[in-house]
N, C-alpha and C positions, 0 to 999 in steps of 0.2 A: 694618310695610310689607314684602310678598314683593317678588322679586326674578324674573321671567322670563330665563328663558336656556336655552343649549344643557346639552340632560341626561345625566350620562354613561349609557352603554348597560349594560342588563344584563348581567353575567358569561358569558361564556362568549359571546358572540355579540360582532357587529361589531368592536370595532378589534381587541380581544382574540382574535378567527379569525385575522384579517390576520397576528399578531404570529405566532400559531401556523403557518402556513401556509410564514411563511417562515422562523419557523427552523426547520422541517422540510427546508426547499428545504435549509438548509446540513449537513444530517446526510446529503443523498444523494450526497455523493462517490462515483464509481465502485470497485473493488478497486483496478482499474489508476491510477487517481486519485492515491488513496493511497501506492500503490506508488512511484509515481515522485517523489512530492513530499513524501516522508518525512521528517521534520527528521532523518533517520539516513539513512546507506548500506543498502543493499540489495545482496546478489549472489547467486548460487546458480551450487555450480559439479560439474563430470562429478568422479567420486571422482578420476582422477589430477589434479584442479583445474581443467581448461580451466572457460574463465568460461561459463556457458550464458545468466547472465540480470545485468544490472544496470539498478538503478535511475538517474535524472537525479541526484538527487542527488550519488551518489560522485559520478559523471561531473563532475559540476560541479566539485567539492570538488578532483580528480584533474585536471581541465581535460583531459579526453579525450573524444574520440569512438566512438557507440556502434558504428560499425562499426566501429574498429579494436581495439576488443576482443573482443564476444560472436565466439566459434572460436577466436579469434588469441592469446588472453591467459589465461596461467592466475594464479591468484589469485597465485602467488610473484611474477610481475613487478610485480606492484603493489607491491610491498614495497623498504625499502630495503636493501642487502649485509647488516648486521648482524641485518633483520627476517628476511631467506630464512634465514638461516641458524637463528634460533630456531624459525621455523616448523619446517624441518628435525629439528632435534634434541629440540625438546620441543613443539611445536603439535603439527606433526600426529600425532606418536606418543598423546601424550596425548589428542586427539582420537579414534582407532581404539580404544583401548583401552575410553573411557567413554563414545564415542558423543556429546557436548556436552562442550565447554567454555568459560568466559565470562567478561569480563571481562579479557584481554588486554593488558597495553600495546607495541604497536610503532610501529613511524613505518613511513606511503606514501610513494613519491613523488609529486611533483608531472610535471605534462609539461614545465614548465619547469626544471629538478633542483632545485626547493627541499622540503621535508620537511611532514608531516602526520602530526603527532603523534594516535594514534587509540587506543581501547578497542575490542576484536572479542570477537565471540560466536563461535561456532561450532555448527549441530546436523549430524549426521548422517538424512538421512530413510530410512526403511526402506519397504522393499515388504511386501506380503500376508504371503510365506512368511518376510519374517524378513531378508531381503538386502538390502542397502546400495544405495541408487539414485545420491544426490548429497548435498551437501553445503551448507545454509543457513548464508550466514556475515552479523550486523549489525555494521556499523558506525559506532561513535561519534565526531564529531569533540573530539579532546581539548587543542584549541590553549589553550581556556580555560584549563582543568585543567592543562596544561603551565606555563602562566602563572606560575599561582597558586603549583605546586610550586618552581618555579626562586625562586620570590620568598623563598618561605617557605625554601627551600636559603639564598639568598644571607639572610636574615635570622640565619639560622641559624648562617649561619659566621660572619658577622657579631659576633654577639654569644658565639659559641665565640672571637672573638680579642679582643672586648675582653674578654672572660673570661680570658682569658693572660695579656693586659698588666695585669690588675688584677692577677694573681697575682705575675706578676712586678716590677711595683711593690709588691706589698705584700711580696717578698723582700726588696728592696731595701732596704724603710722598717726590716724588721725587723733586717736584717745591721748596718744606720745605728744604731737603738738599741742592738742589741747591744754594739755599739762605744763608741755611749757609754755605754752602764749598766755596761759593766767599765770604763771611767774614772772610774767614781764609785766604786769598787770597789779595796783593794790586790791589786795581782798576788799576793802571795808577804805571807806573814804572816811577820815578823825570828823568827828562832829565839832563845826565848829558857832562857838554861840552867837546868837542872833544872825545865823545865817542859816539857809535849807544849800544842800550840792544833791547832785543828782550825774552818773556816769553811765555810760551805756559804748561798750567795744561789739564791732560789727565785723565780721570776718569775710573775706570776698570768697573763700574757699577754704571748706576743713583742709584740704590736701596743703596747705603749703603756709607758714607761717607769716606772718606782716610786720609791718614796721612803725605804727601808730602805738601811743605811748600817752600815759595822763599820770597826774599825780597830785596827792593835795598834802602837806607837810606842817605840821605847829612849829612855830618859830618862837613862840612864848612874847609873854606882855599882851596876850590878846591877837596877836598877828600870824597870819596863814598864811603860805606860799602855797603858789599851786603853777602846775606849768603842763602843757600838750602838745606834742607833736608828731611829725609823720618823718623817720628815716627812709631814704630812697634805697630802693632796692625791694626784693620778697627772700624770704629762704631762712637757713641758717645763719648767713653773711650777714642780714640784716637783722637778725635777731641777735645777735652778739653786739651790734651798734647802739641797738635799743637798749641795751643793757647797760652799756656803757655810757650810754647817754643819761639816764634813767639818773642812775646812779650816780653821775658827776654832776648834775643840777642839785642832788637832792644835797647831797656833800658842800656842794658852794652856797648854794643856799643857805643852808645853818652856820656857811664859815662868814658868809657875807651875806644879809636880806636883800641884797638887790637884784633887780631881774635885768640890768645891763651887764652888772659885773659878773653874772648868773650865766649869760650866756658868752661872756667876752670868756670865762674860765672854760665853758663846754667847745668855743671854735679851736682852744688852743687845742685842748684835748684832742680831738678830733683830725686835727690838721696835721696835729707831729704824727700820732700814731698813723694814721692813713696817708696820708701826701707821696709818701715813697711807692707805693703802688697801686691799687685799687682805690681811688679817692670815693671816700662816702661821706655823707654831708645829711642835713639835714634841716626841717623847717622844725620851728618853734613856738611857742605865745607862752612867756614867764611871767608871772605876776604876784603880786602882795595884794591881800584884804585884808582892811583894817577897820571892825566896827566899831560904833561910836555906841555904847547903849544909854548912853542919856538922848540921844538924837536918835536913835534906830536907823538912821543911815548905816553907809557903809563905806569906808572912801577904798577905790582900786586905782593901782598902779601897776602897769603892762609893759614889756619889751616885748619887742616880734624880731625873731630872723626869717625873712622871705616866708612869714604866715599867712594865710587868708586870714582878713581883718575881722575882730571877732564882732558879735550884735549885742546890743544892750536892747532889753525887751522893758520897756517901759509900763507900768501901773494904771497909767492913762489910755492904755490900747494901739500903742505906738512900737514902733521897731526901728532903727538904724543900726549901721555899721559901727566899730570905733577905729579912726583908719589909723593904720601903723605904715605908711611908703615908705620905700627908702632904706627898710632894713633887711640885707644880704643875709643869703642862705647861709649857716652854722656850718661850718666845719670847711668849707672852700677853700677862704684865704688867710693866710695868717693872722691879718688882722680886719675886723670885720665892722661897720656901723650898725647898731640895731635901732628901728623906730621905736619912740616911747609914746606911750598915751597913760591918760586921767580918766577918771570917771568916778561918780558916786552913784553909787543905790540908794534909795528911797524905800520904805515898803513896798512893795508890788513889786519892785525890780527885778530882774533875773540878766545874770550875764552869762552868752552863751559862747563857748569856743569849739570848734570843729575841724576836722581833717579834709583836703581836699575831695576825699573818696565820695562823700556828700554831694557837693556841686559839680563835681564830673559825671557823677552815675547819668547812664544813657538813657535817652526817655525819646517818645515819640515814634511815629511808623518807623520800622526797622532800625530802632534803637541808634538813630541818627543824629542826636542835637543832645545837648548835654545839659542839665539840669540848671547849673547858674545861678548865678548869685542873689539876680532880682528875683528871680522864683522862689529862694531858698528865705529872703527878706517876704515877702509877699509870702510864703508860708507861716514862718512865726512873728507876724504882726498879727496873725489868725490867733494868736494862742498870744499874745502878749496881756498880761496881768494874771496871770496863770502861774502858780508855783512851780521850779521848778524838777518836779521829779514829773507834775504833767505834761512841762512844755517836751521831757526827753521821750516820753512815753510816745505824744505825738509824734514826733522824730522816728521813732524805731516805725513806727505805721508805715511813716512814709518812705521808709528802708525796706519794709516790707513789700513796697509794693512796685517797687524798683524791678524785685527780681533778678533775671538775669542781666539786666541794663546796669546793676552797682558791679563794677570791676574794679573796685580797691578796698581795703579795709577801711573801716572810720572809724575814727573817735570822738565822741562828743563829752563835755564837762560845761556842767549847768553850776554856778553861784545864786542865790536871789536872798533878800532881805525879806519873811514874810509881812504878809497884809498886818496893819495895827487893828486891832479888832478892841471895840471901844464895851467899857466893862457895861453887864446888863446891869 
């Protein structure tokens, strides 16, 4: 079944004339049409500026009347003191020189004194032979664009102060740890005789505290403890461990000189208090120096829990390890094996103990391969017969030069016997 009804008209005839007919009506705006109802300002002025022609627009915009300008008013009056004055010093100079210039920012007044922020063109017209007649100037209202800048200022400064105060809070936080990460830390290492120490703490970042720990303690009769190690973890958490750790070698220590029973009292520690929840644990290297000054040696005794084994730097120009295997990380299990080792210093000797932070630092194209152990041996057999406050000195160099590749804190504690220097 068809359907009768109204049919639409062939193309190009009936409604489709109408439609065409009148939006032609809206394309015959006159010149002067346009002129005056320009979403812009309009002016044109005699080259010493008098105004000769303005559109409604400004006028509007400016809240003026067209007779009290066209003769009466040159383009400066339009302007506010600060606007005369660049007009002055760089418009119009800049203008005579290049004939156009565009895009301007100055501020009008208003007729009532408030301000119109605006963007101006400028052309210069020329006659036949070449001569300067008058001057086309447009003008753009810029209150939007004023808006928009002020907001994005005030954003701007905005986030430049809280950009300050983050800086200077995070001064603050840093000065805070500093403060305490040297309380986890001895001021001053006891002198002890016929022997040189030498200490040096490396931080992987002001912002956050570390877990590497040294100490060196008189046990009287002539005998030193001294002990280093790295709690796992960063933060608060683990600067409370270091404390506790710090503090319970040093206590066992003086209750008992040995560096098994030294660390067997720090696992208990360690394992009651933590084991029920967040288990923290830790490496260690405990030891006793005991000089001899008839002999100017020096005889050391070490326990390690899960340390990297420390280097004895020999007088002869030699380097090795002194290995500790076999002895489990502090604070894990209730009860724990620690490895022990021996060794005596001679003059020239230096014993060096360090934190893993050392042999992990990243090295290499795109800080890919890890610094290690034979490198770190192959570094101070370079410095071996070297005292040691030079052998740590060199150490920090090469901390130095890590950069961003060292991603853990270190500690290092140097011992050595000096050189006998034979009387003149």
């Amino acid at each position: 079944m068809c359907r009768v009804g109204q049919q639409p008209e062939p193309h190009g005839t009936g409604g489709d004339e109408a439609s065409n007919i009148a939006f032609t009506a809206l394309l015959e705006d006159s010149a002067e049409e346009l002129y005056e109802s320009a979403p812009c300002g309009y002016l044109s002025t005699m080259l010493d500026g008098t105004i000769a022609k303005i559109n409604a627009t400004l006028l509007g915009w400016l809240g003026l009347e067209r007779e009290a300008v066209i003769g009466r008013m040159r383009f400066t009056d339009l302007l506010t003191v600060g606007g005369k004055l660049y007009h002055e010093t760089h418009f119009a100079p800049l203008l005579r020189m290049q004939g156009e210039i565009g895009g301007i920012a100055l501020e009008m007044r208003h007729a009532d004194g408030g301000r119109l922020p605006v963007l101006i063109s400028s052309a210069v017209k020329y006659g036949a032979s070449g001569e300067p007649l008058l001057i086309r100037t447009t003008v753009f209202d810029a209150r939007d664009r004023r808006a928009y800048e002020e907001e994005l200022l005030r954003a701007q400064k905005a986030a430049e102060q809280a950009h300050r105060e983050a800086e200077a809070d995070r001064a603050r936080l840093q000065d805070a740890l500093a403060v305490l990460q040297a309380s986890l830390l001895p001021d001053t290492l006891p002198p002890i005789p016929g022997v040189e120490t030498a200490a040096h703490y490396r931080t992987a970042s002001p912002d956050r505290l570390g877990g590497d720990f040294y100490d060196v303690i008189p046990l009287g009769g002539g005998r030193f403890a001294f002990f280093l190690g790295d709690v796992c973890g960063k933060g608060p958490q683990a600067a409370a461990v270091t404390s506790l750790t710090r503090y319970t070698l040093r206590a066992a220590l003086l209750h008992d000189p040995d560096p098994v029973a030294a660390l067997s009292t720090l696992n208990t520690v360690l394992h009651e208090r933590y084991s029920g929840g967040d288990p923290r644990y830790c490496t260690a290297v405990v030891g006793v120096i005991e000089p001899d000054p008839a002999t100017g040696r020096a005889a050391v005794r070490i326990a390690s829990g899960g340390h990297p084994s420390a280097l004895v730097l020999r007088g002869d120009g030699t380097a090795d390890f002194l290995p500790t295997p076999g002895g489990l990380l502090v604070g894990i299990l209730p009860t724990a094996p620690f490895a022990t080792a021996t060794t005596t210093l001679a003059p020239g000797d230096t014993f060096l103990l360090y934190t893993d932070g050392l042999t992990e630092a990243r090295t290499g194209r795109g800080r890919a391969e890890l610094y290690g152990d034979e490198a770190l041996r192959a570094f101070v057999t370079r410095h071996a017969g070297r005292p040691p406050h030079e052998v740590i000195e060199a150490l920090t160099a090469l901390l130095d030069g890590f950069g961003e590749g060292l991603d853990d804190d270190t500690a290092l504690l140097a011992l050595g016997v000096p050189t006998t220097k034979s009387p003149e």
